[in-house]
KEDOPA-807251 format. One record per residue (C-alpha): residue number from 1; residue in three letters; y, z, x. Coordinates in Angstrom, 1 decimal, always signed. Each point is the difference from the previous one (the first is absolute). Layout:
<rec><seq>NUM</seq><type>ALA</type><v>Y</v><w>Z</w><u>X</u></rec>
...
REM end
This chain:
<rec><seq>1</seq><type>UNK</type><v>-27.0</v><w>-33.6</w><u>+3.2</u></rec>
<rec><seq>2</seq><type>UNK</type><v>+1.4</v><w>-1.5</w><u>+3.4</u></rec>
<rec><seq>3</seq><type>UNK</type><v>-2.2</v><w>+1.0</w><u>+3.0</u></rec>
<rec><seq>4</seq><type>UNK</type><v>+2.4</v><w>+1.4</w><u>+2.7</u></rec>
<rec><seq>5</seq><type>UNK</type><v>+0.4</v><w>-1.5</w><u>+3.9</u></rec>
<rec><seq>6</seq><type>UNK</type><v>+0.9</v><w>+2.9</w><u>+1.7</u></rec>
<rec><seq>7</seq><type>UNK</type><v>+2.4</v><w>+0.8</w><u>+2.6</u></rec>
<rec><seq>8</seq><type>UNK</type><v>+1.1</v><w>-2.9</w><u>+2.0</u></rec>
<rec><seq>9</seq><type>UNK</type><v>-0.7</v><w>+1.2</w><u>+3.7</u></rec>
<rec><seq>10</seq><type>UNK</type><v>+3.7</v><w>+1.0</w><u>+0.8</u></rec>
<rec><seq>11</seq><type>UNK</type><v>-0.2</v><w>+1.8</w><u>-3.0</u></rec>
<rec><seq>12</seq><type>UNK</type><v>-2.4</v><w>+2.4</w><u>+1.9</u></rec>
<rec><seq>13</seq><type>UNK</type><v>+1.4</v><w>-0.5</w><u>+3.1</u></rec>
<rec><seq>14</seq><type>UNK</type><v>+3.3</v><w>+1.7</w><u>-1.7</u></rec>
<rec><seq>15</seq><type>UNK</type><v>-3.0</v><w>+2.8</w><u>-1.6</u></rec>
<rec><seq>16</seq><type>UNK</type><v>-1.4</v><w>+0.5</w><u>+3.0</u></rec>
<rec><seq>17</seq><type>UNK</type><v>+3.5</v><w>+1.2</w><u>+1.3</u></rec>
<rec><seq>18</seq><type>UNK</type><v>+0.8</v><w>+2.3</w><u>-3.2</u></rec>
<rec><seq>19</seq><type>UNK</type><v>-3.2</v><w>+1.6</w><u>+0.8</u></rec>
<rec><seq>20</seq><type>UNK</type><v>+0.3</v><w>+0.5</w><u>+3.0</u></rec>
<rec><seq>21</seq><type>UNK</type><v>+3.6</v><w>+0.9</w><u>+0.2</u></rec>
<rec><seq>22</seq><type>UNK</type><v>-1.1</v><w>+2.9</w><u>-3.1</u></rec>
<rec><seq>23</seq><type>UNK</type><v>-2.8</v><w>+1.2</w><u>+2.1</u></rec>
<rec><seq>24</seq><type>UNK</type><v>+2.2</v><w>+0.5</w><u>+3.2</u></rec>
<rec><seq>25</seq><type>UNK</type><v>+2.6</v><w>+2.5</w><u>-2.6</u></rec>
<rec><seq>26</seq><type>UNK</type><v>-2.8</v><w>+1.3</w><u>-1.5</u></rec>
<rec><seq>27</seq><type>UNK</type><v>-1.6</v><w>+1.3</w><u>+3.6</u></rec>
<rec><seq>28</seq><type>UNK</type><v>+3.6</v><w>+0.8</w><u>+1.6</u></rec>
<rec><seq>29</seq><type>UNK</type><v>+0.1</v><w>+2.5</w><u>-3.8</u></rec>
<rec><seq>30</seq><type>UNK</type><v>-3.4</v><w>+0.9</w><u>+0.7</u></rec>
<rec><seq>31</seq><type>UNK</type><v>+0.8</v><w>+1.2</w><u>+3.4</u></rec>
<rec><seq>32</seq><type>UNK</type><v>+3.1</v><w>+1.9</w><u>-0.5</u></rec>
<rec><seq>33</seq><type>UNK</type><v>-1.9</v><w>+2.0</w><u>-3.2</u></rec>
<rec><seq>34</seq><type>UNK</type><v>-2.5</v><w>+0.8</w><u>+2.6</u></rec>
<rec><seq>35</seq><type>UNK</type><v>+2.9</v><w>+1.7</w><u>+2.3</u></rec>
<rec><seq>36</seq><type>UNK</type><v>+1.4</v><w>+1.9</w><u>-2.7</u></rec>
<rec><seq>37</seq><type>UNK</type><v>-3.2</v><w>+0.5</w><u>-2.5</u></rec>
<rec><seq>38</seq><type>UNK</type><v>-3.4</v><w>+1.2</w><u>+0.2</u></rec>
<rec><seq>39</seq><type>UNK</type><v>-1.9</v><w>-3.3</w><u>+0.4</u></rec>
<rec><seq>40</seq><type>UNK</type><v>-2.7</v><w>+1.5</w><u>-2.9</u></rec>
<rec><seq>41</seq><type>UNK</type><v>+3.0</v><w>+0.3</w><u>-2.3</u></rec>
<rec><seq>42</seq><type>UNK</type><v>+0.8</v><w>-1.9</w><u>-3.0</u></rec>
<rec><seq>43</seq><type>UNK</type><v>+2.9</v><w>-1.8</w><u>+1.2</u></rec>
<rec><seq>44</seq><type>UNK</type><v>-1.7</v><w>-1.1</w><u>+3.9</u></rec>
<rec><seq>45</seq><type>UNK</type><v>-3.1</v><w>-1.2</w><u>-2.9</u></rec>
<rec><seq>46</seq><type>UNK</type><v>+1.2</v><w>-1.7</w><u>-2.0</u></rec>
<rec><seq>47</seq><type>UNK</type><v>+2.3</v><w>-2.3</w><u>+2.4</u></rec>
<rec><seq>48</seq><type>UNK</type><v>-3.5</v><w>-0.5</w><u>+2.3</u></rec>
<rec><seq>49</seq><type>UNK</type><v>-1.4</v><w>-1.4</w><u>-4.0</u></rec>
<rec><seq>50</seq><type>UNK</type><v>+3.2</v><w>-2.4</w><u>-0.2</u></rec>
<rec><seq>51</seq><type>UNK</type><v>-1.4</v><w>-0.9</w><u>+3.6</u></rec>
<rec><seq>52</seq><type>UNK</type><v>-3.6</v><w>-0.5</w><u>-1.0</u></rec>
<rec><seq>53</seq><type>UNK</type><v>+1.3</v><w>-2.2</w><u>-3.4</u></rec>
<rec><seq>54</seq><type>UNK</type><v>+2.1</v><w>-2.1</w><u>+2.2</u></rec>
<rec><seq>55</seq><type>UNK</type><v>-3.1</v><w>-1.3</w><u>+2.5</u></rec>
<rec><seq>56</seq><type>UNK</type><v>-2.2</v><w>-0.1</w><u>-2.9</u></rec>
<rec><seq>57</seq><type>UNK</type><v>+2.8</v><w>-2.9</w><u>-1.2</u></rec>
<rec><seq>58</seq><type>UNK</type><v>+0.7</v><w>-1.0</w><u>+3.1</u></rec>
<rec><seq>59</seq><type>UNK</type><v>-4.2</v><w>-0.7</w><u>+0.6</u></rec>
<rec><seq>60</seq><type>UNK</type><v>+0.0</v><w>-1.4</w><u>-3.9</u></rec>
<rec><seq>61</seq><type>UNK</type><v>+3.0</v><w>-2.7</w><u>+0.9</u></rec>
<rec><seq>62</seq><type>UNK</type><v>-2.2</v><w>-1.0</w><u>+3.5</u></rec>
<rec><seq>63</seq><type>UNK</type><v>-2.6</v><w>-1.2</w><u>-1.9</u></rec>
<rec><seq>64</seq><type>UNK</type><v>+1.9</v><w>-1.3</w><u>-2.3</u></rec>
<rec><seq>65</seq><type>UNK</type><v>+1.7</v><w>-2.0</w><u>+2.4</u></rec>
<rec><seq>66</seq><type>UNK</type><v>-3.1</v><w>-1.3</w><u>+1.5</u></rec>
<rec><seq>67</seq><type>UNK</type><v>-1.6</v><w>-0.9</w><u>-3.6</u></rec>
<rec><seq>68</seq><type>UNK</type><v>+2.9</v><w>-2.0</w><u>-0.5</u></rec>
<rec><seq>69</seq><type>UNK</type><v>+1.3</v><w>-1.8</w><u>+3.0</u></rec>
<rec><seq>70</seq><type>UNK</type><v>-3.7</v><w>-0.5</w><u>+1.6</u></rec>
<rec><seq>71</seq><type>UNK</type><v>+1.1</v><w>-2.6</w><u>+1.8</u></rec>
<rec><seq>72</seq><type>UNK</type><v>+2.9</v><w>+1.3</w><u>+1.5</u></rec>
<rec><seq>73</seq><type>UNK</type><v>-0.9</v><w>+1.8</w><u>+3.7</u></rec>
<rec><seq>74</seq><type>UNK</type><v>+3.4</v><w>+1.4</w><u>-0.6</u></rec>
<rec><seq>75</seq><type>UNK</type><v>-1.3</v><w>+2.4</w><u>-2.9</u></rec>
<rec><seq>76</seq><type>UNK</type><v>-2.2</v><w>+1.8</w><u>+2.3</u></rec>
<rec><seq>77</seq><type>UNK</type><v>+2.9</v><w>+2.0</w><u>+1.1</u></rec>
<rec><seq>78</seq><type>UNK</type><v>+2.8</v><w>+0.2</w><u>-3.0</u></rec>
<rec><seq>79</seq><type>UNK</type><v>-0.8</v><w>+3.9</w><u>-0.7</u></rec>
<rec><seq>80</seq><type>UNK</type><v>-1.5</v><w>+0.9</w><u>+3.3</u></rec>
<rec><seq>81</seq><type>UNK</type><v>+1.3</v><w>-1.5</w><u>+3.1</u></rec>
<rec><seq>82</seq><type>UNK</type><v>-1.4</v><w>-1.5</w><u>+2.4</u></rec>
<rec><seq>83</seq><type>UNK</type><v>-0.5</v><w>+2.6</w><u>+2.9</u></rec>
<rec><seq>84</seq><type>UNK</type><v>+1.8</v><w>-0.9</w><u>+3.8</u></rec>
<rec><seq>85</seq><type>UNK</type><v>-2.1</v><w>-0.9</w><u>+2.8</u></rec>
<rec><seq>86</seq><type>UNK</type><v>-1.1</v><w>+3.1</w><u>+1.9</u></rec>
<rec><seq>87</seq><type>UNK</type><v>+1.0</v><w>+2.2</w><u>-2.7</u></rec>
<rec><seq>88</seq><type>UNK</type><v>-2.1</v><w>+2.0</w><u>-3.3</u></rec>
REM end
């Protein structure tokens, strides 16, 4: 059985953007449930689980990234980006 390489590090770079582009829809759903459900309902929930599921990829890829391209300073920031000067 061939071992496997990976993701090449614009293949997570293009990942990273999936995820995070999914995450952002996920919260704008999240939010307008919240307007129009009770935020203990099943609905407002579930989409908070989605939310949860996503970071717990998003965290899984990051180290992935880092196992992989070790050498790479670049791969410190494919899934979480680097914050702006003067800003958290």
């Amino acid at each position: 059985m061939a071992t496997r390489s990976g993701f090449a590090i614009e293949q997570h770079r293009a990942a990273g953007r999936q995820v995070q582009n999914i995450r952002k829809r996920l919260f704008d759903l999240s939010s307008d449930l919240s307007r129009y459900y009770r935020t203990k309902g099943r609905c407002y929930q579930a989409a908070l689980s989605v939310i949860q599921a996503v970071d717990s990829l998003r965290s899984q890829l990051d180290r992935q990234v880092r196992r992989e391209h070790h050498d790479d300073p670049e791969a410190d920031h494919v899934y979480y980006r680097q914050p702006i000067e003067g800003k958290r």
